[in-house]
KOLTITI-668030 format. One line per 4 residues: number of its first residue (from 1); their letters; for each residue x, y, z of C-alpha. Coordinates in Angstrom, 2 decimals, m for minus. Each point is the difference from the previous one (the first is absolute). Example, Ala and Ser with C-alpha at 12.3 -4.5 7.8 and 13.67 -1.06 7.14 Angstrom:
// KOLTITI-668030
1	AS	12.30,m4.50,7.80 | 1.37,3.44,m0.66
This chain:
// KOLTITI-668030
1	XXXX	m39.01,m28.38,27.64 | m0.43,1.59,m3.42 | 1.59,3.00,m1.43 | m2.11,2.97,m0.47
5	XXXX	m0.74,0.43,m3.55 | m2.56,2.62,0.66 | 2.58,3.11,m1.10 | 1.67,m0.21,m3.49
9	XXXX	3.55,m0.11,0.62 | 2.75,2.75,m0.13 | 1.59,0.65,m3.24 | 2.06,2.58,0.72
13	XXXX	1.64,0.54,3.38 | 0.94,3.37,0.97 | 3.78,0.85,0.63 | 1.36,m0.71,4.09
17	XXXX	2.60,2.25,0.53 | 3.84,m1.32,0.89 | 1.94,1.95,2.18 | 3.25,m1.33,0.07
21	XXXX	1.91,0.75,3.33 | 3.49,1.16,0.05 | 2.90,m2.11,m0.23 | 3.70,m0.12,0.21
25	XXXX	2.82,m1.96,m1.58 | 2.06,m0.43,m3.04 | m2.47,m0.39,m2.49 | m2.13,2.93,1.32
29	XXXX	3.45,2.17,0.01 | 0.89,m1.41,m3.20 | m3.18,0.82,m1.23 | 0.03,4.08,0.88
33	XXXX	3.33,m0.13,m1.60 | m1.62,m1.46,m3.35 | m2.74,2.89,1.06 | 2.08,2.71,0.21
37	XXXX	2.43,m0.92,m3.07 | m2.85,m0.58,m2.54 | m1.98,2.80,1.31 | 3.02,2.52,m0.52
41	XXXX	0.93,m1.07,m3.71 | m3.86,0.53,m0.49 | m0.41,3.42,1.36 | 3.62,1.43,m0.62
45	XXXX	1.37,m1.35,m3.42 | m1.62,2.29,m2.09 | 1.73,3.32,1.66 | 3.15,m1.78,m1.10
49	XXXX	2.03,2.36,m2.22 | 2.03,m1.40,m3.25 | 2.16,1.80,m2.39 | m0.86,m1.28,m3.54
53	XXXX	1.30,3.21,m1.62 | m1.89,2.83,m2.00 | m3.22,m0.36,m1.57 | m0.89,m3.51,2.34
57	XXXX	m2.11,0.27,3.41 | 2.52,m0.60,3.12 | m2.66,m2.52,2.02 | 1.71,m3.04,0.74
61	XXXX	m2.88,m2.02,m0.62 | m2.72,1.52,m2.14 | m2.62,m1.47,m2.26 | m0.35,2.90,m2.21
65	XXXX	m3.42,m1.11,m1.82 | 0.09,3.58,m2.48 | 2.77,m1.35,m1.60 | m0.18,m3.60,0.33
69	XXXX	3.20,m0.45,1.78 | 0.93,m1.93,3.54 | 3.07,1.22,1.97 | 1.99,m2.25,2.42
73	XXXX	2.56,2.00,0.98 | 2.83,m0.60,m3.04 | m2.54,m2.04,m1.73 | m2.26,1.47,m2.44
77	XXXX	m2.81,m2.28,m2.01 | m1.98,1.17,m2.47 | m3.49,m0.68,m1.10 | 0.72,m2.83,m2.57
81	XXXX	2.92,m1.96,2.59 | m2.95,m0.76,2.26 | 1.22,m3.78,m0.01 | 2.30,1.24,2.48
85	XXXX	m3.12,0.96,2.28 | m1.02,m3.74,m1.00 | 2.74,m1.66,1.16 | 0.41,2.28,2.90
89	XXXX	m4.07,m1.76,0.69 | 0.91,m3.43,m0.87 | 2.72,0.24,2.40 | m2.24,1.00,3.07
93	XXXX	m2.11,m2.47,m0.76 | 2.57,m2.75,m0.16 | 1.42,1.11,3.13 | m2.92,m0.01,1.90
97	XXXX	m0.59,m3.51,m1.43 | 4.04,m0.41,1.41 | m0.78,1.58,3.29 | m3.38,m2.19,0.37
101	XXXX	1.81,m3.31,m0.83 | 2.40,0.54,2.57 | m1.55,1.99,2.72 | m4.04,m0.19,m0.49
105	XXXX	m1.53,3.22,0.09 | 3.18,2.06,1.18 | m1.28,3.29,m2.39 | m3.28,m0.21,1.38
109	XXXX	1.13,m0.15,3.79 | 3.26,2.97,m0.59 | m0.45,1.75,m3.01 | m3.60,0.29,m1.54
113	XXXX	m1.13,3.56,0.20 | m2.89,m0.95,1.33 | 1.49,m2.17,3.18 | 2.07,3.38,0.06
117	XXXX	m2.41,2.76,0.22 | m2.22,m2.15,2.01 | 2.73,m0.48,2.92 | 0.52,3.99,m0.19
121	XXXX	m3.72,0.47,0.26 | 0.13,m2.62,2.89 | 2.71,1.61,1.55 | m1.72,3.40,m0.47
125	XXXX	m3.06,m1.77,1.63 | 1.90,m1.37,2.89 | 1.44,3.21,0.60 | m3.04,2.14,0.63
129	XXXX	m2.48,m2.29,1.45 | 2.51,m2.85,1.70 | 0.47,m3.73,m0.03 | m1.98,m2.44,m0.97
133	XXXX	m2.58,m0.05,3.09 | m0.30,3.77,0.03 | m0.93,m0.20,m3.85 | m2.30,m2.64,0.71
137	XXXX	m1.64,1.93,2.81 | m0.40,3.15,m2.13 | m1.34,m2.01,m2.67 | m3.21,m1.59,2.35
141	XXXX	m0.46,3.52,1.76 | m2.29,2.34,m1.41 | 0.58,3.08,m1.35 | 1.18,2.94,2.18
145	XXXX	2.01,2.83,m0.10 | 3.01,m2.00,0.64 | m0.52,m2.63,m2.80 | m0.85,2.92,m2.00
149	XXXX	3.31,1.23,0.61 | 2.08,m2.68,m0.14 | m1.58,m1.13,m3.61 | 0.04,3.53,m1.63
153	XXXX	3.83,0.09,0.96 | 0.75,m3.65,m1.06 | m2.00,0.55,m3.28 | 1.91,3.45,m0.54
157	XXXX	3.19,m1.21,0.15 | m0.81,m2.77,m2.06 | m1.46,2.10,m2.43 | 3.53,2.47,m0.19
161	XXXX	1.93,m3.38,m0.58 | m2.27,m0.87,m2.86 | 0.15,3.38,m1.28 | 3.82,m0.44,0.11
165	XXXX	m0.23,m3.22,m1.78 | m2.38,1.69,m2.79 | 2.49,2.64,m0.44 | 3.18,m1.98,m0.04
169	XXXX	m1.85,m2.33,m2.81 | m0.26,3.05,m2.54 | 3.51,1.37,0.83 | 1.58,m3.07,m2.16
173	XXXX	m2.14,1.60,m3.40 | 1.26,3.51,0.52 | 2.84,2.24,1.11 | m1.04,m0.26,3.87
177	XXXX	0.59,3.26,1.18 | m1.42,1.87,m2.77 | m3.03,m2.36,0.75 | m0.33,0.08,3.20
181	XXXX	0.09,4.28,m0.23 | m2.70,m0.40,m2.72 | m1.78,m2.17,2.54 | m0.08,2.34,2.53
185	XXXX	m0.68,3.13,m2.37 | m3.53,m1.73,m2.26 | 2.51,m0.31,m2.44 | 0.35,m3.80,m0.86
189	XXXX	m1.97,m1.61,m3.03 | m3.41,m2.21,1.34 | 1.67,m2.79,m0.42 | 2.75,0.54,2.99
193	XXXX	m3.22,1.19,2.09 | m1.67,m3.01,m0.88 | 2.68,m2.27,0.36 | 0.55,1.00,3.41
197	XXXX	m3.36,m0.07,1.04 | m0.49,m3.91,m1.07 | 3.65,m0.90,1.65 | m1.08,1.87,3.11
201	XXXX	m3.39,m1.91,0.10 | 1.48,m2.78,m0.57 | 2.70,m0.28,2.60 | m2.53,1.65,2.44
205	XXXX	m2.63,m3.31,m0.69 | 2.21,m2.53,m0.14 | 2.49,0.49,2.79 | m1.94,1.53,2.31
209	XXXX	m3.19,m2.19,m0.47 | 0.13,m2.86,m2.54 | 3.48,m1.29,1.21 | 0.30,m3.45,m0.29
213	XXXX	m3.65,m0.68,m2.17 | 2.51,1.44,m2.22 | 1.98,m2.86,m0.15 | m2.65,m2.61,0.61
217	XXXX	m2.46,1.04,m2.65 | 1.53,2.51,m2.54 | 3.69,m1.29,m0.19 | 0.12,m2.94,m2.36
221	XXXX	3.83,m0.91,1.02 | m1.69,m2.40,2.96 | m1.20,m2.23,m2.40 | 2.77,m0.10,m2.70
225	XXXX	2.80,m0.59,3.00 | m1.17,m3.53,0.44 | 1.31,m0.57,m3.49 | 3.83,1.46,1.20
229	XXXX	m0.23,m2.16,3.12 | 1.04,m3.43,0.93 | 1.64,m2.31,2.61 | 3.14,2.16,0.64
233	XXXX	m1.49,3.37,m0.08 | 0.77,1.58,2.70 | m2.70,1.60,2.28 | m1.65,0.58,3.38
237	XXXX	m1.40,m2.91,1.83 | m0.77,m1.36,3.43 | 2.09,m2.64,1.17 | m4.08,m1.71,1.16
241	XXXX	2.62,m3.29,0.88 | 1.37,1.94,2.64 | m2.63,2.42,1.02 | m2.92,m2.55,0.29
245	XXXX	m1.68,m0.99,1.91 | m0.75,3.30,1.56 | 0.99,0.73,3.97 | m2.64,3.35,m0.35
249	XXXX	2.87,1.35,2.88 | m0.96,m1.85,2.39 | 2.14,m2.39,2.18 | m0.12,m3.60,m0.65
253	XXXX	0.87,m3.40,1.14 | 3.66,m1.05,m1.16 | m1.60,m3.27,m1.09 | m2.89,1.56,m2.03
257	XXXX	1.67,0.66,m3.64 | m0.12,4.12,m1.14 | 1.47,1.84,m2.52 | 2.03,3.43,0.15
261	XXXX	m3.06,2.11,m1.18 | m2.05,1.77,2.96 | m2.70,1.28,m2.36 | 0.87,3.29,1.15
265	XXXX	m1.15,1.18,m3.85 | 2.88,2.44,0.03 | 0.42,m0.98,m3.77 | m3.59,0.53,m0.84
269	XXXX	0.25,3.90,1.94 | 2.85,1.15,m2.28 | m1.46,m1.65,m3.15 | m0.85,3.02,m2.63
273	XXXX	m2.17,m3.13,m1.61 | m1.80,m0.40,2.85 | 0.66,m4.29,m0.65 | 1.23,m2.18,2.46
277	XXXX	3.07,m1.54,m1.31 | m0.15,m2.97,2.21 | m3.06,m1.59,m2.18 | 2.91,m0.28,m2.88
281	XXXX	0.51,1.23,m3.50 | m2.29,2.62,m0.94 | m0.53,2.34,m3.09 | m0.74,2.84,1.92
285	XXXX	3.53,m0.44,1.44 | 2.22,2.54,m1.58 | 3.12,m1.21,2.35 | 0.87,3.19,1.72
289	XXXX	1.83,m1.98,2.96 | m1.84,2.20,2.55 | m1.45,m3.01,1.49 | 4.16,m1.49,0.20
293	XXXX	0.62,3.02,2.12 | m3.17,m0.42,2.60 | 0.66,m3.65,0.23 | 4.22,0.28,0.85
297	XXXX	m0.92,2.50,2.63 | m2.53,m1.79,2.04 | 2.21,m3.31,m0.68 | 2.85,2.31,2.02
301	XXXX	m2.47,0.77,2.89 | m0.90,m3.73,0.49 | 3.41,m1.21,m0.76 | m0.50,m2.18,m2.63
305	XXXX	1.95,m0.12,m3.72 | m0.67,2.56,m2.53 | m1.29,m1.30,m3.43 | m3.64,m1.18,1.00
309	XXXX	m1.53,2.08,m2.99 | 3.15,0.64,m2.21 | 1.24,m0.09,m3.60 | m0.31,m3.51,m1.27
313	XXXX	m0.46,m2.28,m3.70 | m2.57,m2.93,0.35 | 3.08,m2.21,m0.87 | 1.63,0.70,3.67
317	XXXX	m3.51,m0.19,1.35 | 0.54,m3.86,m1.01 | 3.09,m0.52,1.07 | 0.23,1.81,3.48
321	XXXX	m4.07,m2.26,0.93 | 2.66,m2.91,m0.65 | 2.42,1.83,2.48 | 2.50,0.59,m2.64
325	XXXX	1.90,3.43,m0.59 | m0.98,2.13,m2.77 | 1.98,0.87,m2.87 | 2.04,3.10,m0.25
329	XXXX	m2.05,3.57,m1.08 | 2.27,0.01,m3.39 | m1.26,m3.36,m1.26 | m3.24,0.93,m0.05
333	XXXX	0.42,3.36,m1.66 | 2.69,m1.63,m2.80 | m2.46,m2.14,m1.65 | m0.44,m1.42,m3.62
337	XXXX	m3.27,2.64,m0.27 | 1.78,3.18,1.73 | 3.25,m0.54,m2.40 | m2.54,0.15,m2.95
341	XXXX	m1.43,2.94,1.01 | 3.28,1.80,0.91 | 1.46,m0.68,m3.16 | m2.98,1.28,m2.12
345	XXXX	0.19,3.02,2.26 | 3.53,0.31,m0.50 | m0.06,m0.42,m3.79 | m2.73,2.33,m0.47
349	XXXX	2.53,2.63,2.36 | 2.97,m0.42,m2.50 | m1.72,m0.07,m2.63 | m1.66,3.35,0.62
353	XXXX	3.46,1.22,1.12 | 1.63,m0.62,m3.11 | m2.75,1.39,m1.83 | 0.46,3.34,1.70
357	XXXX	3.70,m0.10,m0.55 | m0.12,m0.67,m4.15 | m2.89,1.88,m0.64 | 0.96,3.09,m2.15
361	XXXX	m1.21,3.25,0.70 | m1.55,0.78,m3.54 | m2.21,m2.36,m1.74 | m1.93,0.11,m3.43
365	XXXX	m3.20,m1.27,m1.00 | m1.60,m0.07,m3.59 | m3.38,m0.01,m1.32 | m0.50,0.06,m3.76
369	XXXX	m2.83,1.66,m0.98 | m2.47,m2.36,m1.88 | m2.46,2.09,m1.93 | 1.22,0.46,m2.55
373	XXXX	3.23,m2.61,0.34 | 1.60,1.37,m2.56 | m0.23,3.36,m2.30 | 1.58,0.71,m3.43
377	XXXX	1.48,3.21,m0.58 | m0.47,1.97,m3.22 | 3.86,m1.70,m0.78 | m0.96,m2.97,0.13
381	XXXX	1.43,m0.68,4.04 | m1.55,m2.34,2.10 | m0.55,1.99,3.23 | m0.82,m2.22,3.55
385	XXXX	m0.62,2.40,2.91 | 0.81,m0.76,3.71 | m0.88,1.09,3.45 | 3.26,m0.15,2.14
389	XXXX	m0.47,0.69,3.09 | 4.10,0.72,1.71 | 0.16,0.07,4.27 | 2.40,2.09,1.87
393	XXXX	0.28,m1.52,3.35 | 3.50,2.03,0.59 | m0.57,3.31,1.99 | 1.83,1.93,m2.80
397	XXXX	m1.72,1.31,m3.31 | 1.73,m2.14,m2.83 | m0.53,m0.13,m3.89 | m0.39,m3.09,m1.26
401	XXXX	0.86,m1.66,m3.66 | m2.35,m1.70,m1.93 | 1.66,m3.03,m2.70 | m0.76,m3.05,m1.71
405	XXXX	1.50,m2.70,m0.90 | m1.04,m2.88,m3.38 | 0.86,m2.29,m2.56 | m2.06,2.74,m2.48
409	XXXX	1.14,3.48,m0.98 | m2.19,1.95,2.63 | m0.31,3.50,0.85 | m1.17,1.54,3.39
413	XXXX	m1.05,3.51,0.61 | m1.62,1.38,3.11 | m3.16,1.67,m0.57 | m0.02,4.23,m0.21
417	XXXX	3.90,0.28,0.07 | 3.09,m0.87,m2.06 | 1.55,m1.39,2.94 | 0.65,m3.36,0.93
421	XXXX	m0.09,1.16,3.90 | m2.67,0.33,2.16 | 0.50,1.95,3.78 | m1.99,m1.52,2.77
425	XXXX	m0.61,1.77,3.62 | 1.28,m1.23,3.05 | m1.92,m3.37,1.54 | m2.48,0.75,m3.23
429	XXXX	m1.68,m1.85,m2.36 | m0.08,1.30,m3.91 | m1.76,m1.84,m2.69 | 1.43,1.00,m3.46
433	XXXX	m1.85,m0.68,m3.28 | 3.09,m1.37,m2.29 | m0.26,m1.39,m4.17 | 2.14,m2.64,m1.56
437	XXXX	0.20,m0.15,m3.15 | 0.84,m2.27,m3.19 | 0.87,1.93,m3.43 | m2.54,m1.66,m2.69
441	XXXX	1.49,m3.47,m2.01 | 1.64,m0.72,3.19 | m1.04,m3.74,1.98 | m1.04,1.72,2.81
445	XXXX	m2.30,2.14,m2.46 | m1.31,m2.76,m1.66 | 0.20,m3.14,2.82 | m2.76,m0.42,2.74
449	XXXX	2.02,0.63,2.81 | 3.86,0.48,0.79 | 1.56,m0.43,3.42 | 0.91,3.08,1.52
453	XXXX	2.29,1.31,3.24 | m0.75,3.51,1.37 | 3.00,0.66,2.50 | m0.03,2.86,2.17
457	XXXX	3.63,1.74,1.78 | m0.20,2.79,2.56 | 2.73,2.10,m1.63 | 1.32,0.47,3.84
461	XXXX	0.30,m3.07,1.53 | 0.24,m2.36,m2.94 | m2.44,m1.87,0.96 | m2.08,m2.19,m2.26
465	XXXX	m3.24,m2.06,m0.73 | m1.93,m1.43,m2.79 | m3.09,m1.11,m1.20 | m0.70,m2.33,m2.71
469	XXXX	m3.32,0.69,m2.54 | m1.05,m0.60,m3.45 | 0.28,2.38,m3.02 | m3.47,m0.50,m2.42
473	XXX	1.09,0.32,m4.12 | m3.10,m0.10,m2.17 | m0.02,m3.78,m0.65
């Protein structure tokens, strides 16, 4: 018989909604514990209080955008030392490329934000309208006054978590209390307003709605993971060698061969994918272990081994179909490609380390001005001018001294004073218009350009820096 080719076919299916059912174990309880850790440094680290001393904001962690600083608690970095921020990036992304080698898609199943608003919009879910059945029941009933009900109270509470997400976002770019009281009072700028707004609609879509097309269509880390992956990742998997062929629960002949799975579809119930993971690898997989949990307790009911769906590397799959043992956890994970990885990630670490630890806390930057490059005095005295632009990232006011050091007979003076000191505010930035000069005769007059050293000293602490430049004669 032919197929009907009278209707065009579908190009777009629309969404089937997954209810997963509850489920206990150690990866679920491991799970809310991930849950409730992340979840807390989220919503609570910016009401931490740190004592940086006068004139400095006492946030512990505070990206402070006006003045184009970033606090960390004793660590401050400044506008211009955003290669810390880089390597802080290039380290996540190497160890998620670590992580992935080793253990698949272990931040996408624990720690992705969205895996972890989604299981506290779940859980929110499962709360007010039940398990799995009840949810699918409401869902194929229509609308009454108890649907009604039970949606505008799921979709309330969701909102107030979103809301609380929104919020929490825009208390790391401002002192959070004073924030949250200009919240409250129509006193914040737009942008907190608006930033809220988005974050709010945001969490609201995705984890109460979108869920896992999140990771299927917009996440691109599904498709790049392949790339991490090989032989002895490890990840979840079915044991099909000992599962198949299927008993379907029912009793059978001793003779007839069956395997230890009763296609009770436990694992499919509890997946937040909504995939079976006994039709093997699949990108929509984000390895949770949910399925782990459903499988070990219905292999306790029926009295058979746990480990049917479990944590596994296609290597052992090999070697336990030829009935041998697998290899230890630790082999897998200490691998030519993991050590790589770690010790990038750990290089990048120290080296950002040490750069926090030497860096001083004033620094000096020149510009010479270039129209005109040089000016002659009515003397005869080749004048260059300079833009210096001197950072005080001490929480004290200190004066600073300008010198310079040359193989020519140079002169410095700091522009609108006699001085050779120039005072600089607290955690400010001053740019100071400074002239070097070369009497007439001289080389440096006459020559194209001399080698110059501008040193700076914070008359407190001693400390120094330099820049080298070029000094312009007429020539």
């Amino acid at each position: 018989m032919s197929a009907d080719t009278s209707q065009p076919p579908k190009l777009f299916e629309a969404r089937e909604p997954i209810f997963p059912k509850r489920v206990s174990g150690a990866f679920r309880r491991f799970k809310w514990w991930i849950m409730a850790v992340t979840l807390g440094i989220y919503y609570l680290t910016p009401w931490i209080r740190w004592d940086r001393g006068p004139n400095l904001p006492d946030q512990a962690v505070l990206v402070d955008l006006a003045n184009r600083r970033f606090y960390f608690f004793m660590i401050e970095i400044w506008s211009h030392e955003f290669y810390f921020v880089a390597g802080l990036l290039i380290m996540a992304g190497l160890g998620l490329f670590l992580f992935t080698s080793a253990l698949g898609r272990v931040w996408c199943g624990y720690a992705c934000p969205q895996t972890v608003w989604t299981d506290l919009f779940i859980l929110v879910e499962r709360w007010i309208e039940g398990d799995r059945n009840a949810r699918i029941r409401l869902w194929r009933q229509k609308y009454d006054l108890r649907k009604w009900r039970l949606r505008l109270t799921k979709w309330f509470v969701w909102l107030m978590i979103a809301v609380a997400t929104g919020g929490a976002w825009v208390f790391y770019f401002a002192d959070a209390p004073t924030l949250l009281v200009d919240l409250f009072t129509g006193q914040a700028a737009f942008v907190a307003y608006a930033s809220v707004a988005v974050l709010t609609a945001t969490t609201f879509v995705f984890g109460g709605f979108m869920r896992e097309q999140i990771c299927i269509y917009a996440c691109p880390w599904p498709r790049i993971q392949a790339a991490m992956m090989d032989e002895e990742t490890i990840t979840v998997a079915y044991r099909d060698w000992r599962g198949e062929p299927r008993s379907h629960g029912k009793k059978r002949d001793a003779t007839e061969p069956h395997g230890d799975c009763i296609d009770c579809n436990a694992c499919v119930a509890v997946c937040p994918m909504g995939i079976d993971i006994r039709d093997g690898q699949q990108m929509e997989c984000i390895t949770c272990a949910l399925c782990i949990d459903a499988c070990d307790e219905i292999m306790d009911k029926i009295g058979k081994p746990r480990g049917l769906i479990d944590y596994c590397t296609l290597g052992d799959e090999v070697r336990e179909r030829a009935g041998e043992k697998p290899i230890p956890a630790w082999k897998h994970i200490i691998r030519p490609r993991t050590i790589l990885y770690t010790v990038l990630w750990a290089g990048i670490g120290i080296a950002l380390i040490v750069g926090l630890f030497i860096r001083s806390d004033i620094e000096m930057t020149v510009s010479p001005i270039r129209n005109p490059t040089f000016i002659t005095l009515s003397d005869g005295t080749v004048r260059n001018a300079y833009d210096v632009r001197l950072r005080n990232k001490t929480g004290d006011n200190r004066d600073f001294r300008l010198s310079l050091t040359s193989e020519a007979p140079l002169r410095i003076r700091v522009s609108g004073t006699d001085l050779l000191s120039v005072p600089v505010a607290a955690n400010e930035t001053r740019v100071q218009r400074i002239f070097i000069e070369a009497k007439p005769g001289t080389d440096a007059a006459e020559t194209h350009a001399t080698d110059v050293t501008i040193w700076v000293e914070d008359l407190g602490s001693r400390e120094r820096d330099s820049v080298e430049t070029l000094f312009n004669g007429r020539n």
